[in-house]
VEXKOL-860647 format. One line per 3 residues: number of its first residue (from 1); their letters; for each residue x, y, z of N, C-alpha, C, O, CB. Coordinates in steps of 0.05 Angstrom, whole numbers, m for minus. Glycine has a CB too. Layout:
BEGIN
NUM> A> X:Y:Z:X:Y:Z:X:Y:Z:X:Y:Z:X:Y:Z ~ ...
//
This chain:
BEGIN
1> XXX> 17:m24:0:0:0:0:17:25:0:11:46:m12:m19:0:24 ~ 39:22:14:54:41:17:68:54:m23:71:74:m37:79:27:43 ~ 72:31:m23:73:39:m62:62:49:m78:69:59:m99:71:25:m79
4> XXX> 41:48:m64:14:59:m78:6:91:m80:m2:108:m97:m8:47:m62 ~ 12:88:m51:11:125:m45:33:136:m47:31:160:m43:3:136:m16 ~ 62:128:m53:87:144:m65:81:144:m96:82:167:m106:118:128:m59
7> XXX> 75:123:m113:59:126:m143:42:147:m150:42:161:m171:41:105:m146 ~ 24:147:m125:3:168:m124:13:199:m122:3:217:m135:m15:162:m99 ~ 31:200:m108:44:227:m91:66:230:m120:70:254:m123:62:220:m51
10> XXX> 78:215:m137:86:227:m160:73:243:m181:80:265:m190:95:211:m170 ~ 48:226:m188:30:235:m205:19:260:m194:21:278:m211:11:216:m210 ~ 8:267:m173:5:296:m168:24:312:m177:17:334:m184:2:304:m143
13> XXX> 55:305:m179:76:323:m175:77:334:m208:82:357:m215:105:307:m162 ~ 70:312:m225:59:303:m243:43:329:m259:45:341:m281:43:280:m232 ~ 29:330:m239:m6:340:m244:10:369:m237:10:384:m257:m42:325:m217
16> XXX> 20:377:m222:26:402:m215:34:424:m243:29:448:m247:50:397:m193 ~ 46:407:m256:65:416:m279:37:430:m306:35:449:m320:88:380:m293 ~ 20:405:m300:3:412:m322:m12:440:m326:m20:447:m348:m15:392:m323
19> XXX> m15:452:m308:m30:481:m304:m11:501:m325:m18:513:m345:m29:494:m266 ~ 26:499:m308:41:509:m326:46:506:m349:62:521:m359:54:510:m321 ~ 35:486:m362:47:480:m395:21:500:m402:25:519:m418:47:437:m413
22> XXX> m8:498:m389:m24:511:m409:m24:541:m407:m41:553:m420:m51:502:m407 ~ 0:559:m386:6:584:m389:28:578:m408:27:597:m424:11:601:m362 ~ 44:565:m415:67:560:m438:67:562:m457:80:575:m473:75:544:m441
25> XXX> 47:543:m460:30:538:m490:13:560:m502:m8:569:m494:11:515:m487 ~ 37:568:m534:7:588:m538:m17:589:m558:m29:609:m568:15:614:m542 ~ m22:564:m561:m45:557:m564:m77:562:m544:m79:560:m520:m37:535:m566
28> XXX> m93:567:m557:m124:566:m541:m129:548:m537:m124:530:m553:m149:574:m550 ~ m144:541:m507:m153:512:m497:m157:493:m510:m144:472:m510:m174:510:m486 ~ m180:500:m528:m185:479:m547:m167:460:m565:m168:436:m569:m197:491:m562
31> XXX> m151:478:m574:m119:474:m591:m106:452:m580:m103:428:m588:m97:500:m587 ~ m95:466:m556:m72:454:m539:m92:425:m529:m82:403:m534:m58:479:m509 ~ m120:425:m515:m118:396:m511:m126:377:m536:m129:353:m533:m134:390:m489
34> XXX> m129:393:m564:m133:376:m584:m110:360:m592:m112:336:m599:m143:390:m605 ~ m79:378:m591:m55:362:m595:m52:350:m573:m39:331:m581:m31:375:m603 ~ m54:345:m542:m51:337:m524:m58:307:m530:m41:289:m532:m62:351:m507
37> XXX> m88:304:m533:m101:284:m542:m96:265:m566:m104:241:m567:m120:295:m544 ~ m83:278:m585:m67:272:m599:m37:252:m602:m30:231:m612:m67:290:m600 ~ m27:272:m587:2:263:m585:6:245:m562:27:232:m559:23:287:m583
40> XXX> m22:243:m535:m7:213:m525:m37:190:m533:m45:174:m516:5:213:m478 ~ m47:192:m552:m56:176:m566:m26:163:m574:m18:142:m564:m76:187:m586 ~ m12:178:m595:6:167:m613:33:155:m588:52:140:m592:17:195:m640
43> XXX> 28:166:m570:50:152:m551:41:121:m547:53:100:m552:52:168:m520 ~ 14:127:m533:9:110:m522:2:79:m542:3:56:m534:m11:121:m507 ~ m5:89:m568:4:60:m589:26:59:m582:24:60:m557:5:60:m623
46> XXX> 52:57:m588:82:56:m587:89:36:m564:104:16:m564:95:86:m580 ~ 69:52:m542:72:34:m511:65:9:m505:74:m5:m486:59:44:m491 ~ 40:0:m528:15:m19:m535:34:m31:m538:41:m48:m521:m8:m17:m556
49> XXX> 51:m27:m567:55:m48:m586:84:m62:m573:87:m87:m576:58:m34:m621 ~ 111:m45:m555:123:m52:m552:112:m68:m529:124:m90:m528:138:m38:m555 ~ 95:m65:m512:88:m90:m478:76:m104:m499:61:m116:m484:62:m80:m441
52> XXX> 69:m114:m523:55:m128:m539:37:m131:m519:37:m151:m505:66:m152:m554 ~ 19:m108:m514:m9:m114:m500:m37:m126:m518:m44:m121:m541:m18:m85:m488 ~ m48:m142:m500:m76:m144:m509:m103:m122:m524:m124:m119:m511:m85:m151:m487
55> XXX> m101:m113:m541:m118:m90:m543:m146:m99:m570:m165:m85:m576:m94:m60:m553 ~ m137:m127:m580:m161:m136:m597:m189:m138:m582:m201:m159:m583:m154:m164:m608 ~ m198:m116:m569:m226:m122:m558:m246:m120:m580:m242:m115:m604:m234:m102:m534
58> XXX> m273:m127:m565:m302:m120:m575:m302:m99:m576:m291:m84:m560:m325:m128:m561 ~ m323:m87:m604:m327:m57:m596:m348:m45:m576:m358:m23:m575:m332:m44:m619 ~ m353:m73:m558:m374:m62:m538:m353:m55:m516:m352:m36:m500:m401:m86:m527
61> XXX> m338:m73:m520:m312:m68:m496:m302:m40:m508:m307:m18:m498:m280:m96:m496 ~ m287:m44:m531:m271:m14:m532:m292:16:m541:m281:34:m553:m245:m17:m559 ~ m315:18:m534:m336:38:m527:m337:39:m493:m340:58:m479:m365:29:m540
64> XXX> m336:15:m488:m345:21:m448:m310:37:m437:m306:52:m417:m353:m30:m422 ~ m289:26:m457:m265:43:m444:m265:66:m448:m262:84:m431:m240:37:m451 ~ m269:71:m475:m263:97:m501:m285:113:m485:m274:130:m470:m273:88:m545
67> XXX> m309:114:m482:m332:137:m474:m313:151:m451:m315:175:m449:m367:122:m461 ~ m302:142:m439:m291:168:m402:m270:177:m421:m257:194:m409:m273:148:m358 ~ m261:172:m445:m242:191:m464:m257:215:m461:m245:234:m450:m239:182:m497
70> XXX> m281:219:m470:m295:245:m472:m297:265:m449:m298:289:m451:m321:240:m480 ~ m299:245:m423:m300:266:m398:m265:273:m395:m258:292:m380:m317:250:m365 ~ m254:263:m403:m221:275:m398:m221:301:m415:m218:324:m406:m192:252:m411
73> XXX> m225:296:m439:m214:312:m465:m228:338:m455:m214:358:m453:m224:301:m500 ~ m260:338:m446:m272:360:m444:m263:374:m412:m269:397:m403:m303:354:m449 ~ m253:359:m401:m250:367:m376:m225:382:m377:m222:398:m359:m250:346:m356
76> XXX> m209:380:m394:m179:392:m403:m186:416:m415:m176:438:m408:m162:373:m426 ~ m209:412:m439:m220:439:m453:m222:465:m427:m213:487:m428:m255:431:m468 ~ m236:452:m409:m252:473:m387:m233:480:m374:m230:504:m375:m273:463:m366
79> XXX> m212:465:m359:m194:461:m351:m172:484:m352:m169:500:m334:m191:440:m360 ~ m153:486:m385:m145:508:m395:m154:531:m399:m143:552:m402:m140:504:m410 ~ m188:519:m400:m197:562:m408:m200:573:m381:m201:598:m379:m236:573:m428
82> XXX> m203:553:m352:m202:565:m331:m170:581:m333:m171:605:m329:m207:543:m308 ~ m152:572:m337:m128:579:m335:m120:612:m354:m106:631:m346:m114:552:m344 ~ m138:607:m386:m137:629:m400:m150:648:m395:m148:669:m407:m140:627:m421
85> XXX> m167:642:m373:m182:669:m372:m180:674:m342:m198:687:m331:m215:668:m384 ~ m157:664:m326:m152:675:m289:m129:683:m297:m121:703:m308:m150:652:m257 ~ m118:659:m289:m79:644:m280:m75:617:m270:m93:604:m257:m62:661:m252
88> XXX> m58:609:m274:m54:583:m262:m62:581:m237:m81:566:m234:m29:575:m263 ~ m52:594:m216:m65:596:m189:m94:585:m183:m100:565:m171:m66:623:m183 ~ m111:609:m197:m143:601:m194:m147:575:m217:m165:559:m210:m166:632:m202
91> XXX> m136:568:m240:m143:540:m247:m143:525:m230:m164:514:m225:m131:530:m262 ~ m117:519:m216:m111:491:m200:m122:490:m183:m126:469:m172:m88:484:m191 ~ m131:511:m176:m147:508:m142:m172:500:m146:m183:486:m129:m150:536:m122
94> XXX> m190:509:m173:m209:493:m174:m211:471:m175:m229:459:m163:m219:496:m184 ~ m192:460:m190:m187:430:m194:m197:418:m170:m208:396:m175:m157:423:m198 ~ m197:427:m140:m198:417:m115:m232:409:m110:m245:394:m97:m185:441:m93
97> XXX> m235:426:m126:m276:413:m127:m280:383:m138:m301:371:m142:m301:435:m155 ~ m256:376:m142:m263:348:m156:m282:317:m143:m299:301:m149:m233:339:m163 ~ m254:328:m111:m262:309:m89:m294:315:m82:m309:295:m85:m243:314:m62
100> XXX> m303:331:m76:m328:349:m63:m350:344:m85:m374:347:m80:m319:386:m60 ~ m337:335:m113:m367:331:m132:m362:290:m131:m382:276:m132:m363:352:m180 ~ m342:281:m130:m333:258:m129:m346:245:m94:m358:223:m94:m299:262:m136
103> XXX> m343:259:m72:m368:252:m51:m397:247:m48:m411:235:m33:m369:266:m37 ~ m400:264:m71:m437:265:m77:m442:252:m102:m463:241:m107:m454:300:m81 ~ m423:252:m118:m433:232:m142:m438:204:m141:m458:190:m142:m416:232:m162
106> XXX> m404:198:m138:m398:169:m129:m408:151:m121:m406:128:m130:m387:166:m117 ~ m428:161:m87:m447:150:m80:m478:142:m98:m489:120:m98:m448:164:m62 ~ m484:164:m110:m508:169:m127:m504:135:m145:m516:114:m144:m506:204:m150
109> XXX> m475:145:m164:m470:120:m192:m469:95:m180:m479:75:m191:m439:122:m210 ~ m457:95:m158:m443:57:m152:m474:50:m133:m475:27:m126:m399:51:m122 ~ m491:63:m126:m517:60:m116:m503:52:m81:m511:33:m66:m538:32:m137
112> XXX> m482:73:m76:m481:58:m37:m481:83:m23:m476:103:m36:m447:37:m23 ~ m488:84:2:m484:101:23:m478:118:23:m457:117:11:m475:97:36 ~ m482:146:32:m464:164:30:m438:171:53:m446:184:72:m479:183:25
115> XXX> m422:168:52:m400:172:68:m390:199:80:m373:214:72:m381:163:53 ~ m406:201:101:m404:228:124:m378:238:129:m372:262:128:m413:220:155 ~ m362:220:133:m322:231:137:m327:250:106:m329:274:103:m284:191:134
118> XXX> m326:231:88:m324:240:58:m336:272:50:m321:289:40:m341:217:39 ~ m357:276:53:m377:294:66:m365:318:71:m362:336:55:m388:283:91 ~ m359:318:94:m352:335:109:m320:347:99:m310:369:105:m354:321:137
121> XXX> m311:331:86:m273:340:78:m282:359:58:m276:382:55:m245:310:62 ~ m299:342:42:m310:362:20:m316:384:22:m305:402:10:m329:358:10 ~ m340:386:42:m349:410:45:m324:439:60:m329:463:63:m376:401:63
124> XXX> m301:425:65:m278:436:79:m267:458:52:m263:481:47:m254:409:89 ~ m265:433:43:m253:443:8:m270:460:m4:m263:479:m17:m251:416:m17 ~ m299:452:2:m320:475:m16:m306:509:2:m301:528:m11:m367:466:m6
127> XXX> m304:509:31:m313:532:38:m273:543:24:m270:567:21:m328:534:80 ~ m257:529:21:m233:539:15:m239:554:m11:m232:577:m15:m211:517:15 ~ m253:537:m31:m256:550:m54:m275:573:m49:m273:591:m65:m263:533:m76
130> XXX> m293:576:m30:m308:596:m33:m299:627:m22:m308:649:m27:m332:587:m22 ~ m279:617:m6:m256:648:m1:m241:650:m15:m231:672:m12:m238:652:21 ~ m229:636:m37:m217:643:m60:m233:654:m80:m225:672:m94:m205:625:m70
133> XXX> m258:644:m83:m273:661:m98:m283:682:m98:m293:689:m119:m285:655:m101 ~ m285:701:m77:m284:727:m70:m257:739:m68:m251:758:m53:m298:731:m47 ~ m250:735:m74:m220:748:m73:m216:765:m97:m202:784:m93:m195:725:m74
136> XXX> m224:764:m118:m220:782:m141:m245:774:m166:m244:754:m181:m186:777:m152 ~ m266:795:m166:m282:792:m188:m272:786:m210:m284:771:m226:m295:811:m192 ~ m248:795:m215:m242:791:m253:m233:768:m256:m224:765:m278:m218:812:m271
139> XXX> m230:737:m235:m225:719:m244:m251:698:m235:m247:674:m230:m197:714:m237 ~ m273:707:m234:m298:693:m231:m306:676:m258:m319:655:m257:m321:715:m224 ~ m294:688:m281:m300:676:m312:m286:649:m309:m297:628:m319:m285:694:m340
142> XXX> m263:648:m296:m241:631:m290:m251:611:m272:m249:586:m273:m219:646:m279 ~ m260:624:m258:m269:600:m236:m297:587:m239:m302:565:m229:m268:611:m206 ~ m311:597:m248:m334:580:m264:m325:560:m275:m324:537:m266:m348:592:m286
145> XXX> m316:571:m301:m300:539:m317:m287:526:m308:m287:507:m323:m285:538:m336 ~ m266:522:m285:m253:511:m264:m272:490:m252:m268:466:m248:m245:532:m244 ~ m300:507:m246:m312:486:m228:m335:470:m251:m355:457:m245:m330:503:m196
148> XXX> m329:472:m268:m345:449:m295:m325:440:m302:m328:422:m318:m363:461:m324 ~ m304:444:m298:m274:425:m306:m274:407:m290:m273:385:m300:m244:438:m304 ~ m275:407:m255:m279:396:m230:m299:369:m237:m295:345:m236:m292:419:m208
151> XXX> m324:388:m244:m338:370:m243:m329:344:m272:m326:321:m263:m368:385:m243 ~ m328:346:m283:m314:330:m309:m300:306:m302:m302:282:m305:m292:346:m324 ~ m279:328:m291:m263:311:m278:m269:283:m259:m260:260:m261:m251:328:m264
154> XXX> m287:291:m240:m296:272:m221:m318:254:m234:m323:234:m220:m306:287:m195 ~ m329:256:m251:m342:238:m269:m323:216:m272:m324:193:m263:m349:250:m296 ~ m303:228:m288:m282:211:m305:m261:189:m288:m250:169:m297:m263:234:m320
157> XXX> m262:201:m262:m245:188:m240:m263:164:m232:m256:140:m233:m238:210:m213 ~ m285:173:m224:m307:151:m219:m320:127:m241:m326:105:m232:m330:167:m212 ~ m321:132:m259:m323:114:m282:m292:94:m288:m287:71:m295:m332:135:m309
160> XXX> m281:112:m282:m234:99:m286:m247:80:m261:m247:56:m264:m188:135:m272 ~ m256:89:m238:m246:62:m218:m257:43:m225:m245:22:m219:m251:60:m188 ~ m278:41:m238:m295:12:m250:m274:m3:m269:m264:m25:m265:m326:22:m273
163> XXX> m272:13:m289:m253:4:m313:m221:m1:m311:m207:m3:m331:m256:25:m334 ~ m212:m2:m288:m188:m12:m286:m186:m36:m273:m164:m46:m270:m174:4:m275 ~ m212:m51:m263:m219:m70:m251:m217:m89:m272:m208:m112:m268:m242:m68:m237
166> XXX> m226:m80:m298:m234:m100:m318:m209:m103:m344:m206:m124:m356:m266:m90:m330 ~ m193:m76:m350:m169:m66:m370:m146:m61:m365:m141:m42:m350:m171:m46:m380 ~ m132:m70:m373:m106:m57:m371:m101:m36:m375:m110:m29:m397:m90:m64:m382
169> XXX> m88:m15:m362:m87:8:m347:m80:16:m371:m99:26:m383:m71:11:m321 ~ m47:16:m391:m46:30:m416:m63:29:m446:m60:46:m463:m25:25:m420 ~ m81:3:m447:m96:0:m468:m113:11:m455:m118:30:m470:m100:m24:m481
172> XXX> m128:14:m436:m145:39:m429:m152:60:m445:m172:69:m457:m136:51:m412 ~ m125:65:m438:m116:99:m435:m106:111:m471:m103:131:m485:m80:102:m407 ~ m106:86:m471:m100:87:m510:m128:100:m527:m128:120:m542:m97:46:m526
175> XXX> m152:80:m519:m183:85:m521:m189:113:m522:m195:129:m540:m200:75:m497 ~ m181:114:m482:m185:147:m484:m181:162:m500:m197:178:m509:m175:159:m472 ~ m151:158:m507:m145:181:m518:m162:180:m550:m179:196:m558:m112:183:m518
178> XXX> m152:163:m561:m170:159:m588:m200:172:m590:m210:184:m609:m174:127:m591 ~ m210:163:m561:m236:171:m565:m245:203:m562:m265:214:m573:m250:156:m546 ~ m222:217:m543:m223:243:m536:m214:256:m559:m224:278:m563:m208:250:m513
181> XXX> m193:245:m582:m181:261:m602:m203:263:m619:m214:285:m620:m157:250:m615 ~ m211:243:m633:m229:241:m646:m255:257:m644:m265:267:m664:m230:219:m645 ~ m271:260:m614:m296:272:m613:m284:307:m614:m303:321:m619:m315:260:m581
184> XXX> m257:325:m611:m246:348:m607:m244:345:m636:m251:366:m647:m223:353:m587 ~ m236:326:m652:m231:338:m678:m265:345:m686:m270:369:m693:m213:315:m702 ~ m289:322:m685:m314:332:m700:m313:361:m688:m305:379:m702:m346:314:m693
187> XXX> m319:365:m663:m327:392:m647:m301:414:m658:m302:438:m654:m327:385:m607 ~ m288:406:m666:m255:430:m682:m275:457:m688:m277:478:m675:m234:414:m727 ~ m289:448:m714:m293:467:m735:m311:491:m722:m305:515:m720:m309:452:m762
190> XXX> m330:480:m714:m354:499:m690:m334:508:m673:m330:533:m673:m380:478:m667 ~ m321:493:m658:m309:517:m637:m285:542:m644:m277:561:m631:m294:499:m614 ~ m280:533:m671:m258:549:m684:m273:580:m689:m265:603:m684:m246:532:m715
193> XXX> m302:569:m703:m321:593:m712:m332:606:m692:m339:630:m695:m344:585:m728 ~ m334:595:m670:m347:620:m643:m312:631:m629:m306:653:m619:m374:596:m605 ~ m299:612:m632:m276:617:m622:m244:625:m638:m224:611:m636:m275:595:m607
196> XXX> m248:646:m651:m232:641:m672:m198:637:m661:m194:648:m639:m238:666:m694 ~ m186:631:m667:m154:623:m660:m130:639:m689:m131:635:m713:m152:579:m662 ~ m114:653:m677:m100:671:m689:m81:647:m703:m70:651:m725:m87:694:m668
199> XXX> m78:626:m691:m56:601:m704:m69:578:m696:m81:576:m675:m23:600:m692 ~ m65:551:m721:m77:529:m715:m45:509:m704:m41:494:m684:m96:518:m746 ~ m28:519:m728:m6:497:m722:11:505:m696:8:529:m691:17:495:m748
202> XXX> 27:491:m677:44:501:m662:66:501:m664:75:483:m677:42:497:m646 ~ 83:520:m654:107:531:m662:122:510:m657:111:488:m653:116:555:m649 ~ 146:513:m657:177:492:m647:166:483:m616:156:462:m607:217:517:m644
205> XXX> 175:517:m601:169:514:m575:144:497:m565:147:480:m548:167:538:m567 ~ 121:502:m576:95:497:m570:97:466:m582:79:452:m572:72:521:m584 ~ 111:453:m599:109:430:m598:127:410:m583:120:387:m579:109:426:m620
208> XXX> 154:421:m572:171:420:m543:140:408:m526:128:387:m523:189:460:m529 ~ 136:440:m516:124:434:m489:96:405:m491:90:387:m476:108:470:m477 ~ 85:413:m514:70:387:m519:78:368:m518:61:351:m512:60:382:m537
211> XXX> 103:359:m524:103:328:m521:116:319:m499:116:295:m496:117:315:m544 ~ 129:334:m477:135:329:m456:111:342:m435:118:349:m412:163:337:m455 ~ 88:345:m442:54:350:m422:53:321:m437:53:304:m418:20:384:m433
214> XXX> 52:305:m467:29:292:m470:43:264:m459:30:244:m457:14:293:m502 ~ 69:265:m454:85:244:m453:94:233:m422:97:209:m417:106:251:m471 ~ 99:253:m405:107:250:m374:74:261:m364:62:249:m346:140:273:m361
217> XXX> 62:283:m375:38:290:m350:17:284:m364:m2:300:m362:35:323:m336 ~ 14:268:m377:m7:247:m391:m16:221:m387:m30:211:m369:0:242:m411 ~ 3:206:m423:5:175:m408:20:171:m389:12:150:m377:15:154:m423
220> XXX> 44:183:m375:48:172:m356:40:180:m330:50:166:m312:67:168:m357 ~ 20:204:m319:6:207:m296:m16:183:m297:m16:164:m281:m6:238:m294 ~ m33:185:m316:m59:171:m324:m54:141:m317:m70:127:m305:m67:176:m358
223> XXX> m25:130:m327:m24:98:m323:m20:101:m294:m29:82:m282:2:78:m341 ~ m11:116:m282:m5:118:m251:m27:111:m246:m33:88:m238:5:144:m236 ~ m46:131:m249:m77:146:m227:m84:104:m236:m84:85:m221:m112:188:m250
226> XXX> m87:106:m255:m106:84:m261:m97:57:m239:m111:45:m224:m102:75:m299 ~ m71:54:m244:m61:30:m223:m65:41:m196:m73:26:m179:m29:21:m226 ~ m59:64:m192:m71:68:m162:m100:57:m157:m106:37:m145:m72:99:m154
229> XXX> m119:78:m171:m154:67:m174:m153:35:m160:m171:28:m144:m166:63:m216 ~ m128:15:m169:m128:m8:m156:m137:m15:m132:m155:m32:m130:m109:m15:m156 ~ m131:m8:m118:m122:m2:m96:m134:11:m72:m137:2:m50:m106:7:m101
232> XXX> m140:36:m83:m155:62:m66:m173:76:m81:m170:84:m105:m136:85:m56 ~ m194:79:m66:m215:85:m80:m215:121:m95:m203:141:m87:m238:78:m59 ~ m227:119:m111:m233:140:m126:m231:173:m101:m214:190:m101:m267:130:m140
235> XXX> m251:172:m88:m253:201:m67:m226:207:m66:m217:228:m76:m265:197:m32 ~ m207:186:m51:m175:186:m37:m161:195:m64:m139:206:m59:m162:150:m24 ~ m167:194:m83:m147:200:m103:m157:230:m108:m136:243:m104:m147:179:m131
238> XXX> m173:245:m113:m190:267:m116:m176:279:m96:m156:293:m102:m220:264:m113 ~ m185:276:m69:m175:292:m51:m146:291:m48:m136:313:m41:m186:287:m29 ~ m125:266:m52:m99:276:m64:m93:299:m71:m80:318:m61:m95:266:m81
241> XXX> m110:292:m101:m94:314:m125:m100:342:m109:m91:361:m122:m110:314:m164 ~ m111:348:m87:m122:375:m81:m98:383:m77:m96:407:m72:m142:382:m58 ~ m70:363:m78:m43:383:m71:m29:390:m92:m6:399:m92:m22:372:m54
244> XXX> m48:383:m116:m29:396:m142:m25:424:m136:m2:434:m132:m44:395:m176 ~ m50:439:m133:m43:468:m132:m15:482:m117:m1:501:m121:m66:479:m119 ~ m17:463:m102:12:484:m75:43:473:m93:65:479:m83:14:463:m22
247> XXX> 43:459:m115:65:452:m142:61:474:m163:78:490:m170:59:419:m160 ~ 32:469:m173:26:492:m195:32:526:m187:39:545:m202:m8:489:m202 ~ 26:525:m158:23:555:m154:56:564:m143:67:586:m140:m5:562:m130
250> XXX> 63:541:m139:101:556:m137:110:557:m158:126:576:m160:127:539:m124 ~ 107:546:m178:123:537:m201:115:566:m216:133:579:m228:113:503:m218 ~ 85:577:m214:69:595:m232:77:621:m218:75:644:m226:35:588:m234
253> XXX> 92:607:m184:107:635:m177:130:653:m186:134:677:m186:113:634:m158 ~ 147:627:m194:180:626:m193:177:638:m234:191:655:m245:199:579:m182 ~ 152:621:m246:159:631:m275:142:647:m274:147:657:m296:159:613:m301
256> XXX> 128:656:m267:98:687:m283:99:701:m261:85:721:m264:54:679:m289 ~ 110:701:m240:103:726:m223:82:720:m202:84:735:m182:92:750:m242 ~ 60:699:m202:32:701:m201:30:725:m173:14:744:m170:17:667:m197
259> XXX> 48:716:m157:43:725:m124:33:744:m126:13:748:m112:65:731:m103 ~ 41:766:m147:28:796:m148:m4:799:m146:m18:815:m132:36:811:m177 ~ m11:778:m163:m38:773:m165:m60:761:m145:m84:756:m148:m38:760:m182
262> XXX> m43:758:m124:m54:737:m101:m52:746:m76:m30:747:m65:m39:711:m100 ~ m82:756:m59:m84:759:m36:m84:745:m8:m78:721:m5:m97:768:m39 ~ m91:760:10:m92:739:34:m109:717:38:m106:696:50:m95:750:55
265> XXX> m135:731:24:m165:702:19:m153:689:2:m160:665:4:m202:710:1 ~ m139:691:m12:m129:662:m35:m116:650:m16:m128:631:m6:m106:665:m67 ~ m95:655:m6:m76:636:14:m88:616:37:m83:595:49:m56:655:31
268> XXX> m108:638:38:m123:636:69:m147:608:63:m158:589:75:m145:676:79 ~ m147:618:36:m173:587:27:m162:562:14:m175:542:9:m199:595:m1 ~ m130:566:8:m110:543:m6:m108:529:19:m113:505:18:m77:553:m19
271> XXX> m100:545:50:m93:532:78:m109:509:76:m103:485:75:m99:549:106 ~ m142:525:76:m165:510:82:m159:479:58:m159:457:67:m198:533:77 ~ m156:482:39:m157:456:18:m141:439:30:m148:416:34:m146:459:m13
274> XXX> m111:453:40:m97:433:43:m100:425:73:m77:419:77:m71:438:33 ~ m107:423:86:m114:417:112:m134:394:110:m134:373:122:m124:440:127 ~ m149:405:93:m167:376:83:m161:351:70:m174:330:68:m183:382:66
277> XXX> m133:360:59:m119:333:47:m99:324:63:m82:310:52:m106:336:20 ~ m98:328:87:m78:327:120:m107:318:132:m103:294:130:m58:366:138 ~ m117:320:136:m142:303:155:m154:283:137:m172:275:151:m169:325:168
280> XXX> m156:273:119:m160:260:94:m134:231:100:m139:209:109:m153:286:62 ~ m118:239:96:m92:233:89:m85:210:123:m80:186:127:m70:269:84 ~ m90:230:136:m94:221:175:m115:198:179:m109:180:194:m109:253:199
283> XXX> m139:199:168:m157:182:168:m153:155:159:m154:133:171:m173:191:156 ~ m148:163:136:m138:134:116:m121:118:127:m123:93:125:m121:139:89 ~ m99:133:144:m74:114:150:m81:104:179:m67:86:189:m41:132:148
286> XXX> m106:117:198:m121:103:213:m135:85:212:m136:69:230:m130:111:222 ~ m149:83:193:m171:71:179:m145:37:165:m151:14:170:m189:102:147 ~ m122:44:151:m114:18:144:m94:5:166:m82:m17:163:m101:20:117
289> XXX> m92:24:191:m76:7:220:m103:m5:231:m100:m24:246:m57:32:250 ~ m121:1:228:m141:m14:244:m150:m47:231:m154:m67:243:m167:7:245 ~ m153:m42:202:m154:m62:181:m135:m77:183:m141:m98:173:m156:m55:157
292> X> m107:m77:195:m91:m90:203:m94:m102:227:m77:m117:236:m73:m80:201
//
């Protein structure tokens, strides 16, 4: 178990990075996770063919993997425009609604109980985001789409813990991607026309930073999360990632400046997130000495 949560505790570190590629990248949301989707599709064949994995399924099978492609791809869309229209800062921190929609869903889909500890961490995390959200009107555009990115997200986490029970973790994630590239290319043309984009192709740089997002904070976060899912349930991984932000928001310190942009209610409601993933974190490791 202990493997599990150092695996886990990479992939956030993982996850931290990704906020910054989409201030890097200068592509529009849409763009950047269309090549994203893209390029670890094309990894993730490469990865297939050399583990000579199993991937001749049914297409009832490779639809039940491929469909949570769509809640990634779109959750990335939302994801980045939280980012294009705040800063990295207020992206990542929404991200933290993930756990908090993943407490009330989870229960709803798998048809069990609702879990009061679970509950309550959430609602910890809700009130953190809700003092960050007063903190500055002009990034409210930002944090909307943040929290429909959140929610996406926690869809997609919850449907992954089913499907790693039954797939191998990188032919999975192959599906996904296939399936996410594919539904961003139909949706391309429409979103190009409400959204017009000054450049389609990406530069040198912009294809750099893409393939080291689609290649280390991609397929290889995603095969992580998924082998974790093994293991620990869906909530525990959600409320994890709530420590990407305190990675994203140094990193977005040290390269953009952000601090300028960031008051005492932002800090003061990050405390609150992470305290929730420290009493989270405290539980669990009570909860598996007792199971012992």
């Amino acid at each position: 178990m202990k493997k599990t949560f150092v695996l886990l505790h990479i992939a956030v570190v993982l996850a931290g990075f990704t906020g910054v590629f989409g201030k890097l990248i200068s592509l529009n949301e849409y763009l950047l996770t269309w090549y994203r989707t893209l390029f670890s599709f094309l990894f993730l064949v490469v990865i297939v063919w050399i583990q000579r994995a199993q991937f001749n399924h049914s297409r009832v099978n490779i639809w039940e993997m491929g469909k949570a492609g769509l809640l990634i791809a779109f959750h990335w869309v939302f994801f980045y425009a939280s980012i294009k229209y705040s800063n990295v800062s207020v992206g990542v921190v929404c991200y933290c609604l993930t756990s908090f929609f993943t407490a009330f869903l989870a229960p709803l889909i798998n048809r069990k109980p609702f879990n009061i500890t679970e509950l309550l961490l959430s609602t910890l995390t809700l009130a953190g985001i809700g003092l960050i959200f007063h903190f500055d009107t002009s990034f409210r555009t930002g944090i909307v789409l943040g929290v429909i990115s959140s929610f996406l997200a926690s869809l997609y986490t919850i449907f992954n813990e089913r499907l790693v029970k039954k797939y191998d973790a990188t032919v999975m994630n192959m599906y996904q991607m296939l399936t996410g590239s594919a539904a961003l290319t139909i949706v391309l043309p429409v979103y190009l026309y409400f959204f017009p984009s000054k450049t389609i192709l990406p530069g040198t740089l912009d294809i750099f930073y893409l393939l080291i997002l689609a290649l280390f904070c991609t397929v290889g976060l995603y095969v992580m999360v998924a082998e974790v899912l093994k293991k620990i349930s869906a909530f525990t991984v959600n409320l994890t990632f709530n420590l990407e932000p305190v990675y994203s928001i140094l990193l977005a310190m040290v390269l953009f400046n952000e601090s300028r942009q960031l008051n005492v209610s932002f800090y003061a409601g990050l405390l609150v997130i992470i305290i929730s993933v420290v009493l989270q974190a405290g539980l669990s490791r009570r909860k598996r000495i007792e199971v012992i």
